[in-house]
C-alpha positions as CSV (number, residue, x, y, z in Angstrom):
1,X,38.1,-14.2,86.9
2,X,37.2,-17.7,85.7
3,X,39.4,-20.7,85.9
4,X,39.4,-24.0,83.9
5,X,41.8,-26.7,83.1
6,X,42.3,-27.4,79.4
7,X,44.9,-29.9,78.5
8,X,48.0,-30.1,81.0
9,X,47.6,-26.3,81.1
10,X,45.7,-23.6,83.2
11,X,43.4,-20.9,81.5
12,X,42.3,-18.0,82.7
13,X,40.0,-15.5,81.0
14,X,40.8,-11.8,82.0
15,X,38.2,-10.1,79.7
16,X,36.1,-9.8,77.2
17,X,38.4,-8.6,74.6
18,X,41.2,-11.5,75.7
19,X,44.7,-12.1,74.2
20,X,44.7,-15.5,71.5
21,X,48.3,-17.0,71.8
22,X,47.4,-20.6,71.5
23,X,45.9,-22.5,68.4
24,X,43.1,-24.0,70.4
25,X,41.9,-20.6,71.4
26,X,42.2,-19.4,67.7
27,X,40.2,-22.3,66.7
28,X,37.4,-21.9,69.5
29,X,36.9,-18.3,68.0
30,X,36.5,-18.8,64.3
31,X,33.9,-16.9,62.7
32,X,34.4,-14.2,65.4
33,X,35.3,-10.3,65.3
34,X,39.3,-10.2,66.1
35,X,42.1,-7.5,66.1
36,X,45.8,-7.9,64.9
37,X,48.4,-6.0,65.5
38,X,51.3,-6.2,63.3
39,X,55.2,-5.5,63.6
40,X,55.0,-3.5,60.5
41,X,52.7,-2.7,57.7
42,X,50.5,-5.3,56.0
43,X,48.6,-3.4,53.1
44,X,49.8,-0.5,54.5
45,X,48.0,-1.0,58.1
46,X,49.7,-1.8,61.3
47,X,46.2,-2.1,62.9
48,X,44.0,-4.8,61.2
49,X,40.1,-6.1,62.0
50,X,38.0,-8.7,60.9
51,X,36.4,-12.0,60.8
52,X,38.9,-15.0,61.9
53,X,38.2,-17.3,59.2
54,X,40.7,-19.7,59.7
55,X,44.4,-20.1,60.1
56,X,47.5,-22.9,59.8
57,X,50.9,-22.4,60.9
58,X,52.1,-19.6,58.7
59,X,49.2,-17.8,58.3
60,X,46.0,-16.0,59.9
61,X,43.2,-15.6,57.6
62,X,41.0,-12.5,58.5
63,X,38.4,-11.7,56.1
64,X,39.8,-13.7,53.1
65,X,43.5,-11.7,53.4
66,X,46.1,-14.3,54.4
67,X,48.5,-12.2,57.0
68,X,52.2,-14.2,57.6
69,X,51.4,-15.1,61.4
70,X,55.7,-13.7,62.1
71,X,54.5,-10.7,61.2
72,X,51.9,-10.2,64.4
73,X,52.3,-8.8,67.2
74,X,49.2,-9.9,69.4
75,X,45.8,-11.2,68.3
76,X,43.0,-10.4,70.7
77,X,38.9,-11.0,70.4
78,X,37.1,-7.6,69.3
79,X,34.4,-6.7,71.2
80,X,32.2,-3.7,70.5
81,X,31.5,-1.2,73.2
């Protein structure tokens, strides 16, 4: 485990396919593969996967849908085994 100080706070990286709770780490991992779970259906998925394209503060964009960020559950980098 790998430990670095960003800002006033202290991050630590427990994987490959780690948790994104923070703006700064959505913004370091734009134009990577991501995950979203969401607290109910968005175009009839609960599951989604995609590019992170961008986001502001009421919504994610994953390949060019715009999901309602109160809607998610938990973002987390995709990495394929």
């Amino acid at each position: 485990m790998t430990s670095s100080l960003v800002g006033s706070e202290m991050c630590k990286e427990t994987g490959i396919e780690r948790v994104l709770r923070k703006d700064w780490q959505l913004e370091e991992n734009i134009g990577q593969e991501v995950e979203i779970k969401l607290f109910k259906p968005f175009n009839g998925e609960k599951l989604i996967t995609g590019i992170l394209n961008g986001f502001n503060e009421e919504t994610i964009n994953i390949d060019e849908q715009e999901i309602p960020r109160k809607d998610i559950s938990l973002i987390k980098i995709k990495y394929n085994w």
